[in-house]
C-alpha positions in Angstrom: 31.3 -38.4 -27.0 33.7 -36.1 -25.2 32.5 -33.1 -26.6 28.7 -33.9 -25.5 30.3 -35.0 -21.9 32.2 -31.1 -22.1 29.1 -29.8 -22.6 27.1 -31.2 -20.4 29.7 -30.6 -17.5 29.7 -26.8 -19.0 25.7 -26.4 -18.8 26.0 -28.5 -14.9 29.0 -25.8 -13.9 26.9 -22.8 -15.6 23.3 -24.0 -14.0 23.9 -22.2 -10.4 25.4 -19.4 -11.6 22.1 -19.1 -13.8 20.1 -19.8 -10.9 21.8 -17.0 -8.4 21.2 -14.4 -11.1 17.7 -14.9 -11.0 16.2 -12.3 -8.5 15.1 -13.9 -5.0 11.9 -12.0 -3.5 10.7 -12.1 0.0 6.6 -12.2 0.5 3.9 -13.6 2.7 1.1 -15.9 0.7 -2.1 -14.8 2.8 -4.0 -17.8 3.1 -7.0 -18.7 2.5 -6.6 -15.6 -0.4 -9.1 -12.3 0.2 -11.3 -11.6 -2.2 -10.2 -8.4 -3.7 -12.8 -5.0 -4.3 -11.8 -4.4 -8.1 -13.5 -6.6 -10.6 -11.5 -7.6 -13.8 -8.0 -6.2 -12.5 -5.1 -6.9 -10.4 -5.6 -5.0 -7.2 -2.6 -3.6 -5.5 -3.2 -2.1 -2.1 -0.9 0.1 0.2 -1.7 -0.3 3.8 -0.7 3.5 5.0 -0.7 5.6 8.2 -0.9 9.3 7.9 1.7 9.4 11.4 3.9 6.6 9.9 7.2 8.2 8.5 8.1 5.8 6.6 5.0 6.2 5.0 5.2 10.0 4.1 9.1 8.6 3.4 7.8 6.3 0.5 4.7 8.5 -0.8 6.8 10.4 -3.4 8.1 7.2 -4.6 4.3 5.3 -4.6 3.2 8.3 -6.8 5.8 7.7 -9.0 5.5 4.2 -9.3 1.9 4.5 -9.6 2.2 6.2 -12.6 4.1 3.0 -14.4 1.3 0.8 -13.8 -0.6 -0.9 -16.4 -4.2 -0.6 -17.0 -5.3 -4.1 -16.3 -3.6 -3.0 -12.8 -6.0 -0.8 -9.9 -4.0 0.4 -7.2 -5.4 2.0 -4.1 -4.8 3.3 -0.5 -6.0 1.4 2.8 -5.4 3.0 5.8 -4.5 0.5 8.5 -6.1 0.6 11.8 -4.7 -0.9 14.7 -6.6 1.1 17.6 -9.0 4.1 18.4 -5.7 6.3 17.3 -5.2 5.2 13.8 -9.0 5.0 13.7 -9.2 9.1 13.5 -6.7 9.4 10.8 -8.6 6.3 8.4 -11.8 8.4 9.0 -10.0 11.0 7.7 -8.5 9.5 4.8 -12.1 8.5 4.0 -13.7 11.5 5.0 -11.2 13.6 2.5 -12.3 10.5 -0.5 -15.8 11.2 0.3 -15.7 15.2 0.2 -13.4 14.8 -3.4 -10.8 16.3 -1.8 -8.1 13.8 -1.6 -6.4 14.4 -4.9 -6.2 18.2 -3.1 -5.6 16.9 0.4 -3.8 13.6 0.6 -0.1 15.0 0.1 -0.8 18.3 2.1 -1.7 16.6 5.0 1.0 14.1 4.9 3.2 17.3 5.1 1.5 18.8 7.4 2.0 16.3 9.8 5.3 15.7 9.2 7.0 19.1 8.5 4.8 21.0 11.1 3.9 18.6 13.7 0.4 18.8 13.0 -1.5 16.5 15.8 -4.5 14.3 14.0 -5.7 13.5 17.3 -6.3 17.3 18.2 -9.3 18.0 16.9 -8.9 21.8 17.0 -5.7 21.5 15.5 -7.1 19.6 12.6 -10.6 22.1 12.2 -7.8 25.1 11.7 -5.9 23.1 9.3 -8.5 22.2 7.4 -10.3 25.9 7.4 -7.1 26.8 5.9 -7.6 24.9 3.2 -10.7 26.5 2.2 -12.6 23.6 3.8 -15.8 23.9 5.8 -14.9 22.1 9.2 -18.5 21.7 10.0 -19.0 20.2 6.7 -16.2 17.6 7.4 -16.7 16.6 10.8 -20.3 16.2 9.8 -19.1 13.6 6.9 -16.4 12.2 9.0 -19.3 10.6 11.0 -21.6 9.2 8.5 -22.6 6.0 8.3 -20.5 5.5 5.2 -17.0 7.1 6.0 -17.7 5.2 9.2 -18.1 1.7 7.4 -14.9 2.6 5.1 -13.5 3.0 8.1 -14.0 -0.5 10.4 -13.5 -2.0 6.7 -10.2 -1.0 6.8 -9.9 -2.4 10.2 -11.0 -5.6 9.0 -8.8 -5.6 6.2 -6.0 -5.0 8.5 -6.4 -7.7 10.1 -7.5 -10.0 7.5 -4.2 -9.5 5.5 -2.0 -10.0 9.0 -0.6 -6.6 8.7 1.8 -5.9 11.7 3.6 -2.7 10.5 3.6 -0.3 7.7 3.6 0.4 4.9 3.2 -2.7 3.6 1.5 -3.7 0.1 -1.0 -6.4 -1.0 -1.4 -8.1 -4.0 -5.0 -9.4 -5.5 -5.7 -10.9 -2.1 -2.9 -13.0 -2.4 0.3 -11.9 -1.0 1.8 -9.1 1.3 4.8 -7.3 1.0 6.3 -5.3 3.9 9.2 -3.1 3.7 11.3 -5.7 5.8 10.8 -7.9 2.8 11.3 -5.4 0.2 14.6 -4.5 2.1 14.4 -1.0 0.0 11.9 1.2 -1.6 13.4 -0.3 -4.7 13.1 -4.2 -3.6 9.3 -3.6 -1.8 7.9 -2.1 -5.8 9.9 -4.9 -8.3 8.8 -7.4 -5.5 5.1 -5.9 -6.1 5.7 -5.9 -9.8 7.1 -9.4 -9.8 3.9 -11.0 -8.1 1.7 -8.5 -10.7 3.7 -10.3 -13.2 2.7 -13.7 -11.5 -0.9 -13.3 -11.4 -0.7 -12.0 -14.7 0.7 -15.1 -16.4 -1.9 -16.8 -14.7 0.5 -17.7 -11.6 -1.2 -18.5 -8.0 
């Protein structure tokens, strides 16, 4: 009888020390959940802003991460918009997605912005950026304002504010949950707290 009450004392002393190893994540439930764009997967989205620099900060790290996904995952870029400003540089995102240019384009222009100050809300600026590229800037601003980059682009809005984003980058899981970098408290913390709530929905979590 002593030994079981040792024991039981043991497992009682050993329980929160079990329970502080496990790790503790910080996300937001969005309620009610979105319905998510990618049937038959788990959709992870980043909410991005080309001028953001903690954005181009995280980028090399996304790619990376990206790459360790699995395949019943589908991971994808939404540009937030909060005004008319960050307005120009979704249409842009969408404009390069459009085109097939941003595999080519997407990392350049990050760059661009942040290593040579290039100004997205100087059109000129842009046009000579762009024709240095080898792209047509007819051609683009042409695309930039049709009907469908245009839609992309107040559907990213609406996503915005749908998910209650307030800062980024910030990720979204299968409609369910966000993740800002707040919560994440590192580039490290923001993708295993991504992974663990992947992992949730998985297992068949809500």
């Amino acid at each position: 009888m002593k030994r079981i009450l040792s024991l039981l004392l043991a497992a009682c002393a050993l329980a929160p020390l079990a329970a502080a190893a496990q790790p503790q994540f910080a996300y937001s439930e969005v309620k009610p959940a979105i319905p998510v764009e990618t049937d038959g997967k788990i959709e992870v989205v980043e909410f991005f802003w080309y001028g953001c620099i903690h954005c181009y900060n995280l980028e090399p790290a996304v790619e990376k991460w990206e790459k360790t996904l699995r395949k019943d995952v589908q991971f994808r870029r939404v540009p937030a918009v909060f005004n008319d400003r960050w307005a120009i540089d979704a249409s842009i995102f969408y404009t390069f997605e459009a085109m097939g240019l941003l595999d080519k384009l997407h990392r350049p222009f990050f760059d661009a912005i942040h290593r040579e100050r290039l100004r997205t809300d100087n059109q000129k600026e842009v046009m000579d950026w762009l024709q240095k590229q080898g792209v047509e800037p007819k051609k683009f601003t042409e695309t930039m304002k049709s009907f469908g980059v245009q839609s992309k682009m107040r559907r990213a809005a609406q996503l915005t504010a749908l998910y209650k984003i307030d800062g980024t980058p910030a990720m979204a899981v299968n409609g369910r949950y966000t993740v800002s970098t707040e919560q994440g408290r590192s580039q490290n913390g923001l993708f295993e707290t991504v992974n663990y709530l992947v992992d949730t929905i998985r297992k068949g979590g809500k």
